[in-house]
C-alpha positions as CSV (number, residue, x, y, z in Angstrom):
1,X,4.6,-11.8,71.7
2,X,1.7,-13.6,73.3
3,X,-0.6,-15.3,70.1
4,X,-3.5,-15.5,72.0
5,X,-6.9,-15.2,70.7
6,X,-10.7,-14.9,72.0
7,X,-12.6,-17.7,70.5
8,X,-16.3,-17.3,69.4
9,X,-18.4,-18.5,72.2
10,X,-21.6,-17.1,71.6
11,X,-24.9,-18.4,69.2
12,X,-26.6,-15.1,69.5
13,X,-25.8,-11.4,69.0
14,X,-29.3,-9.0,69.9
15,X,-29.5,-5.1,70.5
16,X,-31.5,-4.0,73.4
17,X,-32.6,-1.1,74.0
18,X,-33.0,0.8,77.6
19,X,-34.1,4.5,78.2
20,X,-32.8,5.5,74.6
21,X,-29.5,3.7,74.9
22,X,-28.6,0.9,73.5
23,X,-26.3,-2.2,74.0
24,X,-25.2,-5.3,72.2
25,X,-25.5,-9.1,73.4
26,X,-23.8,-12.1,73.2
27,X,-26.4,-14.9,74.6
28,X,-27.6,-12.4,77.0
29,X,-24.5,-11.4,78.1
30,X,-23.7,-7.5,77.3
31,X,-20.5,-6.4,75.3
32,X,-18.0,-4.5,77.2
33,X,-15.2,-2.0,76.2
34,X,-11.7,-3.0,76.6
35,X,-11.7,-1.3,79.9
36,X,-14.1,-3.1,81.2
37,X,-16.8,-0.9,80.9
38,X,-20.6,-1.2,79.4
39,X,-20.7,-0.6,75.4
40,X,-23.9,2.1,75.8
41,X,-24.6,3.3,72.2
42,X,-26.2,6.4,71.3
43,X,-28.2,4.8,68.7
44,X,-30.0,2.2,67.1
45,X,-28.0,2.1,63.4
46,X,-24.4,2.2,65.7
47,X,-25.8,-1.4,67.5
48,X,-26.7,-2.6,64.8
49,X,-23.5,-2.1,62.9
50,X,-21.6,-3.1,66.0
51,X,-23.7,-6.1,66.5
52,X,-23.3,-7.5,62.1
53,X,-19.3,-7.1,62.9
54,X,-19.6,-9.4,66.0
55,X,-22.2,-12.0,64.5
56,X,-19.8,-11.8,61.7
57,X,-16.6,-13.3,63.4
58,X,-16.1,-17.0,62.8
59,X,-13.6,-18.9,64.7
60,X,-11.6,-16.3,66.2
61,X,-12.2,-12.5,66.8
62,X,-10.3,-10.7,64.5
63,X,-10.7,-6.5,65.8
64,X,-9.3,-6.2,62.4
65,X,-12.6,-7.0,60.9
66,X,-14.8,-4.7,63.6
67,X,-14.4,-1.1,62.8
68,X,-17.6,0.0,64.7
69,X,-16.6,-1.9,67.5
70,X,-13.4,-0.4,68.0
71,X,-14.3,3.2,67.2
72,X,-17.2,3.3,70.3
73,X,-14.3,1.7,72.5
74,X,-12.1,5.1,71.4
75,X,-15.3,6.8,72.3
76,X,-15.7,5.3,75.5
77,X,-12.2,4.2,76.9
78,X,-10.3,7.3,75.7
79,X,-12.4,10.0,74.2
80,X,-14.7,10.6,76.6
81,X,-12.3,10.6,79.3
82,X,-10.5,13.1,78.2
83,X,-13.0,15.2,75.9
84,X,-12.3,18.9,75.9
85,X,-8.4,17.6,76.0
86,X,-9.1,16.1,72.5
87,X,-11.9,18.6,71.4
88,X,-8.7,21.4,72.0
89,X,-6.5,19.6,70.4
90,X,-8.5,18.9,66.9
91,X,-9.7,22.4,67.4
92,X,-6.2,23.7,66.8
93,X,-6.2,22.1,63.7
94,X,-7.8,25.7,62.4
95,X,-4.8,27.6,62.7
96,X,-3.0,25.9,60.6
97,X,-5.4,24.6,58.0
98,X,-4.9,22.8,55.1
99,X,-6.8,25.1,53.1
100,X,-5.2,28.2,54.0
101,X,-2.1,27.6,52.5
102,X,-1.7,28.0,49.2
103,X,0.9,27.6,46.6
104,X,2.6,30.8,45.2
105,X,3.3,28.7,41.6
106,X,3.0,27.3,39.3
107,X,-0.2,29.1,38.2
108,X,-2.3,26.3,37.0
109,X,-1.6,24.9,40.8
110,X,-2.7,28.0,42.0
111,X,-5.9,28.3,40.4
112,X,-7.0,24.7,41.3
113,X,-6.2,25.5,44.9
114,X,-8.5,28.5,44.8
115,X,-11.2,26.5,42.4
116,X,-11.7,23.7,44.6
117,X,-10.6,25.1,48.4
118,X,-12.7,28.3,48.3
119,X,-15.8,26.8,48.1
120,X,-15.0,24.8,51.1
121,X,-13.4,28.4,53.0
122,X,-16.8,30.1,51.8
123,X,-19.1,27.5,53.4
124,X,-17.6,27.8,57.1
125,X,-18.0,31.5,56.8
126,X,-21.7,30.9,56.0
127,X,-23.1,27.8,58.4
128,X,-20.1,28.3,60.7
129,X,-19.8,31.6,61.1
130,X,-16.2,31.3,60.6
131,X,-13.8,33.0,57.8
132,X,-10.5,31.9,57.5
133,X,-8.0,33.8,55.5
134,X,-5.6,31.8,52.9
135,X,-1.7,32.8,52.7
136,X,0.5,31.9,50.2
137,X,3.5,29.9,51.0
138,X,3.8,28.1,54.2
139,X,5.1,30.3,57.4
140,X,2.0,30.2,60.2
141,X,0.4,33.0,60.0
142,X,-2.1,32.8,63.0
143,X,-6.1,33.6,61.9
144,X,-8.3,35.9,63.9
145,X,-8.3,34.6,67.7
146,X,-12.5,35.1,67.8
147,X,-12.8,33.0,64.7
148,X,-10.7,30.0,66.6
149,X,-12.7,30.4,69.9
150,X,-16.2,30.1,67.8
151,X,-14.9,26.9,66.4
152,X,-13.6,25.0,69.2
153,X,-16.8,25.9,70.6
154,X,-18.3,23.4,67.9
155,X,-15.4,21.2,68.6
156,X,-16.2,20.7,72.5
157,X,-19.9,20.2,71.7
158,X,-20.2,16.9,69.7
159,X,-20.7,13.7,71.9
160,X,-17.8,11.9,73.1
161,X,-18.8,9.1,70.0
162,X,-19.2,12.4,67.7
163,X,-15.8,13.8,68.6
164,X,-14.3,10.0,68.1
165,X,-15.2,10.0,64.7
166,X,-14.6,14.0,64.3
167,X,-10.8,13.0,65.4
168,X,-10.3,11.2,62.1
169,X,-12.0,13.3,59.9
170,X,-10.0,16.1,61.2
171,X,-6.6,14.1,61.1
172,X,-6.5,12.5,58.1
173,X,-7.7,15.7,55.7
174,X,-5.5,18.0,57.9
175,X,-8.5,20.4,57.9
176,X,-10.9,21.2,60.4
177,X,-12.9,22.5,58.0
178,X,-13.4,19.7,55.7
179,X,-13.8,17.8,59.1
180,X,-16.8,19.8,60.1
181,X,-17.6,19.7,56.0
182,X,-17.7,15.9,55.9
183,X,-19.3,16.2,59.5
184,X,-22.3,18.1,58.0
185,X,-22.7,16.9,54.7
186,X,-21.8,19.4,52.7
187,X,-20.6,17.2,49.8
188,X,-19.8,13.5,50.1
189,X,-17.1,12.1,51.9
190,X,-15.3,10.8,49.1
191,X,-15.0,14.1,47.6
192,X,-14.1,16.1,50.7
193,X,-11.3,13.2,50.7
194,X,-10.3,13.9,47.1
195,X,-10.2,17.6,48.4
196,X,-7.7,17.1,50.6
197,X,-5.3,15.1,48.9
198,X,-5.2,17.7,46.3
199,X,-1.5,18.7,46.7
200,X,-1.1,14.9,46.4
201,X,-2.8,14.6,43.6
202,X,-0.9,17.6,41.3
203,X,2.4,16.0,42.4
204,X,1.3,12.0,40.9
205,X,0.2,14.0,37.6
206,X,3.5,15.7,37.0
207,X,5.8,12.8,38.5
208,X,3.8,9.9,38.3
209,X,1.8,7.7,41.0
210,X,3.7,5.8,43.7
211,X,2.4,2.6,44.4
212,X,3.4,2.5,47.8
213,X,1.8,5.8,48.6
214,X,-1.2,5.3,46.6
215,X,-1.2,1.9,48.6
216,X,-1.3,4.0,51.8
217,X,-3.7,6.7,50.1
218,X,-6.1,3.7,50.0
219,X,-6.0,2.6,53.5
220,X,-6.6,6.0,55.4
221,X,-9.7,7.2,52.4
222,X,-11.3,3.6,53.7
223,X,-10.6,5.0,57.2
224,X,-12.0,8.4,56.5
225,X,-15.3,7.1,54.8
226,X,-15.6,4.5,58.2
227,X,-15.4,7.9,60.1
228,X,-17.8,9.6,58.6
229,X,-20.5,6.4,59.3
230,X,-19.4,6.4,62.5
231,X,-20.4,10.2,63.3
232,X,-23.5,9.7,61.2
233,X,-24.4,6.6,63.7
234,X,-24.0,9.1,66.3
């Protein structure tokens, strides 16, 4: 396993802009992606952010430590690449929501499902034109085919650095609706978070918290609330 690290070279990290796009600099020279090609950012706030996480490295660059950075190389080497391919793919994430499928007991379950999900269900039907129908238990139980099509409709219009960020949002909640939710604004991200760990959360209450899940709880909300920057720098 090669140990091999890029050393700080650079005294100097500047955005510039050109024609709306922007671009970071190391003593002039421009940042690339991994694959080689030019780091062109939709906006002023994503530089910026990308630019503190390089002027922040010390001796050697840790990727670790750049979250910005390596989200607009998803955007760029991978996403846009292969955009309605990923759009599709989160899009089918509506099917099967998260939200949809509800517990048949215990009753106090039950009610908190339908107190704290609907909301969520009733919003989409309002700014996204979209109503999906709950079902108890937790055989598929496909939703209404025109419904689907209107939302990966939304899906395959965000930017390739708007879909990179969408991905996680989507993946980590398990619901395309609280991905479009967090997307929007329609509470803040660390509540649409708490929303979907619901399930999670009735379990630690009757059996107690596991450290080593709550551990990895932890790590994907932190990666959740960087994804929701992210698609606001977009």
């Amino acid at each position: 396993m090669s140990t091999w690290k890029q050393k700080r070279f650079w005294e100097q990290v500047t955005v510039t802009e050109s024609a709306g796009r922007f671009a970071v600099e190391l003593d002039g020279r421009k940042v690339k992606t991994p694959a080689k090609a030019g780091l062109i950012l939709p906006t002023r706030a994503m530089a910026e952010a990308i630019a503190a996480e390089w002027m922040a490295q010390e001796d050697a660059v840790n990727p670790h430590t750049m979250p910005f950075t390596r989200s607009a190389n998803a955007a760029l080497d991978k996403v846009q690449l292969q955009h309605n391919e990923v759009a599709d793919m989160l899009a089918e994430y509506g099917d099967s929501d998260l939200l949809c499928y509800r517990a048949d007991s215990p009753v106090e379950l039950v009610q908190r499902q339908s107190d704290e999900w609907d909301p969520a269900l009733d919003w989409a039907a309002s700014e996204l034109n979209a109503r999906l129908q709950t079902r108890q238990g937790i055989q598929h139980q496909r939703q209404d085919a025109e419904v689907l099509k209107g939302l990966q409709a939304r899906v395959r219009a965000l930017s390739a650095f708007q879909l990179a960020a969408f991905h996680d949002l989507v993946s980590m909640s398990g619901s395309l609706i609280l991905g479009f939710a967090a997307a929007a604004g329609w509470r803040g991200a660390d509540e649409i978070w708490t929303l979907s760990r619901l399930d999670e959360t009735w379990q630690e209450e009757q059996w107690g918290p596991d450290d080593e899940a709550q551990a990895e709880a932890e790590i994907k909300r932190q990666a959740f609330l960087h994804a929701k920057k992210f698609y606001d720098f977009s």
